[in-house]
N, C-alpha and C positions, 0 to 999 in steps of 0.2 A: 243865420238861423239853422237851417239845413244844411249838412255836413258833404259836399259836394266828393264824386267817388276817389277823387285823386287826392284827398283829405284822410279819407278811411284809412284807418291804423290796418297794417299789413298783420297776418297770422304767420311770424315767422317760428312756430315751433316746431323743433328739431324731431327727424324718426328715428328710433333705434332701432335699428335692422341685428339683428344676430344672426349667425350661420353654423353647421356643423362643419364636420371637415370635408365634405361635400361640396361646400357652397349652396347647400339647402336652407332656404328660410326657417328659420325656427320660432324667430319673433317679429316682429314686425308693428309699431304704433310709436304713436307720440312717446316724446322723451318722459313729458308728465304723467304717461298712464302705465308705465312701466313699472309692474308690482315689485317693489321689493322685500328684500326676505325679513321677516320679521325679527329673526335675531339680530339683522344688523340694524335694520330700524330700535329695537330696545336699546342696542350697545352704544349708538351714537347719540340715542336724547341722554342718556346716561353722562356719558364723557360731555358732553353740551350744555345740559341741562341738572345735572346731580338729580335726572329723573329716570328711573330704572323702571316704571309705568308711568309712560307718559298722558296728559289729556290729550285731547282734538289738537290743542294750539300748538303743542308741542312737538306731537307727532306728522303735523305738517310742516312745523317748520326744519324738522329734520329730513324729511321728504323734498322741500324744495332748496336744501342744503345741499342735498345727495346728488340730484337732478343736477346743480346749477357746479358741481365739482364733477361729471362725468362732462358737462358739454364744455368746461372748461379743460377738461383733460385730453379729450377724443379732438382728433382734426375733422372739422367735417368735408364728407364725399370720399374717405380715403377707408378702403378696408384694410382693416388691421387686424393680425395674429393675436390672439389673445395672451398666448405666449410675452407678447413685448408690450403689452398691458402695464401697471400699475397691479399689485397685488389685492390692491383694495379694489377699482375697478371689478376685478376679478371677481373678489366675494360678491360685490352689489348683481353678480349673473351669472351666479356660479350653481344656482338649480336647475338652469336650460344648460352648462355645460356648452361653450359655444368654442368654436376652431377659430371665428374671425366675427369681427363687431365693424358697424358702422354705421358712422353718423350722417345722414342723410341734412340739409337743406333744409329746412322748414318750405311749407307753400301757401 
């Protein structure tokens, strides 16, 4: 009846840590609250969707499209040059302008 604690679905969503060429934090949260840019949000329900304004539906599911092709791309716990990125990558963080990206572990 009652979901005992070692039952409890774990929170394993990933952080995106972003750095300048520093090694200064620049971003720092969950993989899913990671604004992205809205031109690439419009271009990708476009190419997805043959929707150039997308609704709510659409623009989340290109949101958790994006999301779920970054954590598929990125090794997690490993920082990486953005240099040796994926071009696209790139775009999806290219208003913070980062030197190195990393994908942290969920907790």
């Amino acid at each position: 009846m009652f979901s005992s604690p070692k039952n409890k679905p774990q929170n394993n969503t990933p952080i995106l840590c972003l750095y300048d060429e520093n090694m200064q934090e620049i971003f720092r949260d969950k993989l899913h609250a990671f604004p992205l840019p809205e031109a690439v949000v419009l271009a990708y329900s476009e190419e997805l969707f043959g929707d150039p304004e997308p609704c709510e539906i659409h623009r989340r599911a290109v949101q958790v499209r994006i999301y779920g092709e970054i954590a598929e791309l990125l090794p997690q716990d490993v920082i990486i040059r953005t240099a040796e990125l994926p071009d696209r990558i790139c775009l999806y963080c290219r208003e913070y302008q980062p030197a190195f990206v990393r994908l942290e572990s969920g907790s």
